[in-house]
Structure formats: structure tokens, C-alpha cells
Residue, then its C-alpha position, 0 to 999 in steps of 0.5 A: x508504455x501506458x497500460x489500457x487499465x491506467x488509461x482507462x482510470x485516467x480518463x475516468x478522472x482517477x489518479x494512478x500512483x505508483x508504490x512499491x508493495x513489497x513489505x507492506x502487510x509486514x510493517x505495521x501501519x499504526x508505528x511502523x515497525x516491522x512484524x515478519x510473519x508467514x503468508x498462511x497469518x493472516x491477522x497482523x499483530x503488533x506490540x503497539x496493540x494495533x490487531x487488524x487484517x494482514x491485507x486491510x494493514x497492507x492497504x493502509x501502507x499502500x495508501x500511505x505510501x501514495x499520499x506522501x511517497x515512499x521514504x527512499x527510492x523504490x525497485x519493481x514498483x507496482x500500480x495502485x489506482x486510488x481516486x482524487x477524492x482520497x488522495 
């Protein structure tokens, strides 16, 4: 069943993706590399010299994701909209 959210952003031209966003704000976005850290951090910090906020890295995992597709199938996958033009 198609939810009336990803309906709606069909119709208006927008392109669905679905990713796995689990572990997203924990693997670096610049080389991958997994930085665990608790919920109440909210910088990311990595050894590459990547600082950035914990949600703005989660984005770019996302984001990367669904332009190329996750390395490996996923479980429990969750609804990211992101326009054509971004994609």
C-alpha cells in the first residue's frame, strides 16, 4: 500500500527513494568510517578532520544512499523524499 505523503510528492513530480537510516549519523560522510557516539552528541567528529553536525552527516549518508544505493540489502527501510533535480 502507497502511503498519501509519497502520493502526494508523486504527483507533484518529486522522486521517493527509499534507504535504511539506520547508522546514518554514525558513519562518517567524508570516509566512511564509523564514529559510534551517544544520542545527547550532537557534533560528528572524525579522524579524517571531517566536524560537522551529527544530523547535517546523517543527511549526506541519506542522500548518498539514495543516489547510488545502499552497498548491501537493507531491513526496516524508511522513506526519504528528495526532488529530481537533486538526484
Amino acid at each position: 500500500m502507497t502511503s498519501p505523503p509519497r502520493c502526494k510528492a508523486e504527483r507533484a513530480g518529486v522522486v521517493v527513494v527509499e534507504v535504511n537510516a539506520r547508522g546514518t549519523s554514525q558513519r562518517c560522510s567524508n570516509c566512511g568510517q564509523v564514529v559510534e557516539k551517544c544520542l545527547r552528541q550532537r557534533q560528528h567528529v572524525c579522524c579524517c578532520g571531517l566536524a560537522l553536525h551529527r544530523d547535517v552527516n546523517a543527511a549526506r549518508n541519506i542522500l548518498a544512499l539514495a543516489r547510488t544505493g545502499p552497498a548491501e540489502p537493507n531491513v526496516g527501510v524508511n522513506s526519504h523524499v528528495l526532488r529530481n533535480r537533486h538526484l
